[in-house]
C-alpha positions in Angstrom: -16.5 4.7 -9.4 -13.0 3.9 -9.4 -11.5 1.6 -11.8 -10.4 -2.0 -10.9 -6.8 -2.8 -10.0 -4.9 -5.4 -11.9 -3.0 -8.1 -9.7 -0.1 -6.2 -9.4 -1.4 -3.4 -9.2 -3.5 -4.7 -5.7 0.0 -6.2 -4.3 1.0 -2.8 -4.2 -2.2 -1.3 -2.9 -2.5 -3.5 -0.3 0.6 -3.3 1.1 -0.1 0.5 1.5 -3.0 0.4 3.1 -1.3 -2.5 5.7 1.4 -0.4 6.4 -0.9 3.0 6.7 -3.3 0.7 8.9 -0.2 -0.4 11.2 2.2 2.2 10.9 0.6 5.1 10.2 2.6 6.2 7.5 3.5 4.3 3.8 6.1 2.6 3.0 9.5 4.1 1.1 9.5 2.5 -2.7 12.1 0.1 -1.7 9.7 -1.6 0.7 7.2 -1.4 -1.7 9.6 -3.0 -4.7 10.8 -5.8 -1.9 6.9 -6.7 -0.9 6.1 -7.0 -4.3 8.9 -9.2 -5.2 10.5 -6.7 -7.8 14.3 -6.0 -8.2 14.1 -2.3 -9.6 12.1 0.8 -8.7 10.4 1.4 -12.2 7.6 -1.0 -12.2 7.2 0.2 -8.4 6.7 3.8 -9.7 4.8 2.9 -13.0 2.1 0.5 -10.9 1.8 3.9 -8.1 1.2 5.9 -11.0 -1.5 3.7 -12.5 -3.1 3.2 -9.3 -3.2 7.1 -8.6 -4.5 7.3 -12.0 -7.2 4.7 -11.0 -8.2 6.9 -8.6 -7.1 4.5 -5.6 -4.3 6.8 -3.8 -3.2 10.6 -4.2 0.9 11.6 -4.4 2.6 14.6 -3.8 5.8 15.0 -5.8 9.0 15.6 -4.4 8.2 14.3 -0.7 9.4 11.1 0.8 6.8 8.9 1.6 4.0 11.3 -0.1 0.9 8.6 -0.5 -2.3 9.0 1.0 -5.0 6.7 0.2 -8.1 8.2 -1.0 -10.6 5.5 0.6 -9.7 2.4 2.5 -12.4 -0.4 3.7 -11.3 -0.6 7.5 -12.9 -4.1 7.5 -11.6 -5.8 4.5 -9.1 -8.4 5.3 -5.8 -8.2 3.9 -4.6 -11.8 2.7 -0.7 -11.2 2.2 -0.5 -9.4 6.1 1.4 -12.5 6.9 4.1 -11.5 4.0 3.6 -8.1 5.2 4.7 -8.8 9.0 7.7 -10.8 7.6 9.0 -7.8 6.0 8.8 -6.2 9.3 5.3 -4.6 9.4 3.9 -4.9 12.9 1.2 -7.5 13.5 -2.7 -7.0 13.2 -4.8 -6.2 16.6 -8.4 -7.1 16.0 -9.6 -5.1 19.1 -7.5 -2.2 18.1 -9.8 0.5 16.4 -8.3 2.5 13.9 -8.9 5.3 11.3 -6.8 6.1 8.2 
């Protein structure tokens, strides 16, 4: 069983799995720090870290945009997608089925 995520921690989560879910691919560190509201990349890479750690996501070092979720609940609801789409993320499709 994986361990729980702290607030922060799930701001960051989420917006990975949103932008897996839409794009198909995650989100550079930059988008990341900008969703979350941050204005550096260090807590951005400490809270990736302590959700890999967690057990919530896996990282490849030394590849751009190396995150791959380790489990994501297709039918949970995101609450922040509306922040999510006005950092540009594309908008949710109810009838459009889709794996991660």
């Amino acid at each position: 069983m994986r361990k729980a995520l702290s607030p922060k921690q799930q701001v960051i989560y989420e917006a990975i799995v949103h932008f897996v879910r839409h794009r198909r691919y995650p989100p550079t560190y930059r988008k990341l720090m900008r969703v979350a509201g941050l204005s550096s990349l260090a807590p951005v890479q400490s809270r990736l870290k302590s959700i890999e750690r967690k057990g919530w996501i896996r990282r490849r070092p030394g590849y751009a945009r190396a995150i791959e979720l380790v489990e994501v609940a297709l039918s949970k609801t995101c609450a922040n997608c509306q922040h999510w789409q006005d950092m540009g993320a594309e908008p949710v499709h109810a009838s459009r089925s889709q794996t991660a």
